[in-house]
N, C-alpha and C positions, 0 to 999 in steps of 0.2 A: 860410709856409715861412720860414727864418730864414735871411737870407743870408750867406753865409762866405766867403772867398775860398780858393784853393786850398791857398795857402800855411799857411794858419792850420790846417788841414784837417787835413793833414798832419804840422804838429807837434800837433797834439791824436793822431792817432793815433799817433807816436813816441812822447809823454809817457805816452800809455795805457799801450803795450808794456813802455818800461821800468819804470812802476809795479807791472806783474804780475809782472815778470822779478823786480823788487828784492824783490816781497811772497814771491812763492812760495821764492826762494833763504831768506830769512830764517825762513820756516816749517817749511822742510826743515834748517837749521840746527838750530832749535827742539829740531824731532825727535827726530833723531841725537844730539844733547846729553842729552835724558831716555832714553835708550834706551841711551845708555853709559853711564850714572851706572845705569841697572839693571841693567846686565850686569855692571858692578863691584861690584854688592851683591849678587850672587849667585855669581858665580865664586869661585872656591877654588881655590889650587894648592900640592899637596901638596909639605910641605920637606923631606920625605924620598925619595918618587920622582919629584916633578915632575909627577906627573900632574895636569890641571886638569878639576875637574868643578863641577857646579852642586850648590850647596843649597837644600833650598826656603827660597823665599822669605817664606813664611808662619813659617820658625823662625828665631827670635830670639836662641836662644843664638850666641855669638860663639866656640865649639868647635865642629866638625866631624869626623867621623871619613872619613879617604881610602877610598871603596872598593874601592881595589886593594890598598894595602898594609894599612889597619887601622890606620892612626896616626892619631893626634890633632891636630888643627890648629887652630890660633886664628887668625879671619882679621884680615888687619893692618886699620889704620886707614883710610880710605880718603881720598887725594889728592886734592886738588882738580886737575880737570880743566883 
């Protein structure tokens, strides 16, 4: 058995804790960041009614037609987040 005293113990299992706390916050960051950069590649809002809908994302043209009103929409460039 390896002997440890209580104190050292104890910041081993604080330093654990905060290690998974910092990993997991940063993986959930991760996420969130790829998951809005795909929602922004796929949203569309129409500049003539405002309406916001999805286009697939498998089409590549960079026109769109609203299907509420039937206009034509070119999606703008996209921001850096």
């Amino acid at each position: 058995m390896i002997p440890i005293q209580l104190g050292s113990l104890i910041f081993l299992f604080v330093a654990f804790g905060i290690t998974v706390v910092c990993l997991l916050w940063f993986w959930t960051y991760i996420r969130e960041r790829r998951r809005e950069t795909h929602r922004r590649r796929v949203a569309v809002q129409c500049r003539m009614c405002s309406a916001a809908y999805q286009r697939d994302s498998k089409d590549k043209r960079s026109v769109t037609v609203c299907p509420v009103c039937q206009t034509p929409n070119e999606r703008p460039r996209l921001r850096p987040i």
